[in-house]
N, C-alpha and C positions, 0 to 999 in steps of 0.2 A: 451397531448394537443400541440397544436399546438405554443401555445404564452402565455407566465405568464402572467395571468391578476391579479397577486395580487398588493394592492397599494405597491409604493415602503416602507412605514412605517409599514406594515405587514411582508415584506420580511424581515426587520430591528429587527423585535419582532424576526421572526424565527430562522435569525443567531445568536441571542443574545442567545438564546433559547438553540441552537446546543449547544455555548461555554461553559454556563453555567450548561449543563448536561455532555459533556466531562469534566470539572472542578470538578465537585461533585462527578459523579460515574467512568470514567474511569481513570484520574490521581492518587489518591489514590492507582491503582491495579498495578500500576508502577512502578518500582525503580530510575527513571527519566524518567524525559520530559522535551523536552527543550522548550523556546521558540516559539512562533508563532504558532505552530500546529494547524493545520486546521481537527478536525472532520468533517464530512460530513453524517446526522442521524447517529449522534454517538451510537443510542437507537440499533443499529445492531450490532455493534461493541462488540465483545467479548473476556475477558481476562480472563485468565488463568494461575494460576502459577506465579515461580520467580525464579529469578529478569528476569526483562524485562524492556529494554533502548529505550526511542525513542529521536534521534536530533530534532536540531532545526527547523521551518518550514517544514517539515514532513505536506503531504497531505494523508487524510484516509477516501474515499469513500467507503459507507455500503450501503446498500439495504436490503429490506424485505425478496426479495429472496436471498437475496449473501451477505451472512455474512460476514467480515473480522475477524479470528480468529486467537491469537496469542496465544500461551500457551506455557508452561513448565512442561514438566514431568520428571524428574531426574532420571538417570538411579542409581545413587547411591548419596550418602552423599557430596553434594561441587558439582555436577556436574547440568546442567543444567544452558543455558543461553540465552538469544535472546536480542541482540546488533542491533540497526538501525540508522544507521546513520543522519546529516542533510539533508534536503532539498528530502528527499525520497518520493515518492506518492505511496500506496497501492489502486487498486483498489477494485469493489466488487470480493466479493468471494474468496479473496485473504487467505491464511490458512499458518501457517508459526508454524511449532511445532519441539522443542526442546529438548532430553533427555542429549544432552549433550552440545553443544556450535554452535551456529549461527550466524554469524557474517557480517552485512551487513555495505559495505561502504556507504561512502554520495553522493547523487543524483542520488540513485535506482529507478529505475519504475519497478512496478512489474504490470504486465495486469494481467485483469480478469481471477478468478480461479485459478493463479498460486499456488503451491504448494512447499513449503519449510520444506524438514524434515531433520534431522542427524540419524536417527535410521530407525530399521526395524519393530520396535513395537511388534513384536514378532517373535520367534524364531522361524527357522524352524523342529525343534524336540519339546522344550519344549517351547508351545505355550501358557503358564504361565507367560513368564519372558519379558523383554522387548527387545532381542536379541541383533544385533550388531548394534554399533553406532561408530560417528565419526565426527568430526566436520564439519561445511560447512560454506565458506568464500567466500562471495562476497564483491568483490575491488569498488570503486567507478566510478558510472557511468555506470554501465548496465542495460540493459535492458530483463527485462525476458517476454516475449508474453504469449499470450491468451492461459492457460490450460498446459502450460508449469510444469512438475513436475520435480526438483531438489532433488536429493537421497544424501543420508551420504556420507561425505568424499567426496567432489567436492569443488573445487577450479575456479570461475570462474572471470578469470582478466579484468583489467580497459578497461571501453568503448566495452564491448563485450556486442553483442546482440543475444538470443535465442531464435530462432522461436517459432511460434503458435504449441503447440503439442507437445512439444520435449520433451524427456524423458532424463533428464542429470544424468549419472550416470559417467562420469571419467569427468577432468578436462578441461575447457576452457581456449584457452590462453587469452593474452587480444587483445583489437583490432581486434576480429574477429567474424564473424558470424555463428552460429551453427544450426542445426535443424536436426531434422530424432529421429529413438527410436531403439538403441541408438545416441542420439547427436552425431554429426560430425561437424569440420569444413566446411562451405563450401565455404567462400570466407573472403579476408583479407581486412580491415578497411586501407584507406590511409592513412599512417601514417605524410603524410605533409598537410591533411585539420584540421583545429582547427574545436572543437567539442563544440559547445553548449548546456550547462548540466543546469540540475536545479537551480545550486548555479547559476548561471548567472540571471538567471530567478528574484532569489529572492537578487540580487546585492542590490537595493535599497527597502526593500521590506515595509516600510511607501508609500513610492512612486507608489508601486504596490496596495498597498489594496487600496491608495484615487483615483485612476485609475478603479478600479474594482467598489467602490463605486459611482463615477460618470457617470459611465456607468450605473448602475443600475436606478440612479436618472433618465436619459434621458430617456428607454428603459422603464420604468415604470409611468413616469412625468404623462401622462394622462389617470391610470387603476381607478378605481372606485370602490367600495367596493361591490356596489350591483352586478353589472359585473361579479366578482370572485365571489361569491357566486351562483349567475347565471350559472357560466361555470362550478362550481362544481355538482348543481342537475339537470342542462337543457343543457348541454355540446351540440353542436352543428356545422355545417363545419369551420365558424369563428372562434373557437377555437384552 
């Protein structure tokens, strides 16, 4: 559709609704969570495994079709870990699995579909066992693109960005941009522009939600319930 027609005290049910079902079934699956976190149809959101960390103010867009799936599969006794830091956004589709340690700094964006693993899941002779693994660390402030897949043993440094597509199998420095399969540098981050990261975003973040809520108040002020109901079974070009 074109335009939320729900009243703004419906939209108020829904987000209540979201917190309330990430508090009940997906905190529990967690070894922490911090603060503020924002589910978004947390009802797609899938966990798996342990332990698994999420910071504070941490954004998690799910969809029907694009799961966000974080798991742990241990490759042995004591191993197995997914650490994420504050102020991160996962979008949909986003999959991030673990046999041995994952490690994500604070103010990651990870676009649609990206893909986070340490292992190879299975070996290439004994296709039984869960093969080789090796930890993978992201520093704070990168950004990983649309379908982007991150392999075992990659180290990708502060304020680097990784194209749409890019298959990272060796290390990124930081401050730079990568893309191709295999990942390449292809161009360097200017190291004398200041970089505005999520934690900025969320400096005063009371400040932000009654910002976000008062926009909704304006942007919704005059929906009407038969309206939304209307645009749900008679949808039409004004929608």
């Amino acid at each position: 559709m074109r335009k939320d027609h729900r009243p703004y005290f419906l939209k108020q049910l829904y987000l209540r609704l979201q917190k309330r079902y990430g508090a009940h079934f997906i905190s529990p699956q967690l070894q922490s969570l911090g603060q503020g976190t924002t589910f978004m149809k947390p009802w797609h959101v899938q966990i798996f495994g342990g332990p698994i960390h999420i910071g504070d103010y941490a954004t998690i867009i799910a969809s029907s079709d694009k799961k966000v799936r974080i798991s742990v599969w241990p490759q042995s006794q004591g191993k197995g870990v997914v650490h994420i830091g504050n102020y991160c956004m996962l979008c949909p589709g986003v999959r991030i699995s673990a046999a041995d340690e994952i490690r994500i700094g604070h103010s990651c964006m990870f676009a649609n579909n990206a893909y986070i693993t340490d292992s190879d899941w299975h070996d290439l002779y004994n296709r039984v066992i869960t093969g080789r693994t090796a930890p993978v660390h992201i520093a704070d402030n990168v950004w990983i693109g649309d379908g982007t897949i991150v392999c075992k043993g990659v180290t990708i440094g502060e304020n680097s960005i990784v194209g749409a597509g890019a298959v990272v199998t060796g290390d990124i420095p930081a401050n730079t941009v990568a893309a191709g399969n295999p990942a390449k540098v292809v161009k360097q981050l200017d190291p004398g522009r200041p970089v505005t990261t999520r934690a900025h975003w969320f400096d005063q973040p009371d400040r932000l939600f009654s910002a976000f809520d008062a926009y909704d108040k304006e942007m919704l002020k005059n929906n009407r319930i038969m309206d939304w109901v209307r645009s749900l079974f008679f949808p039409s070009k004004i929608d």
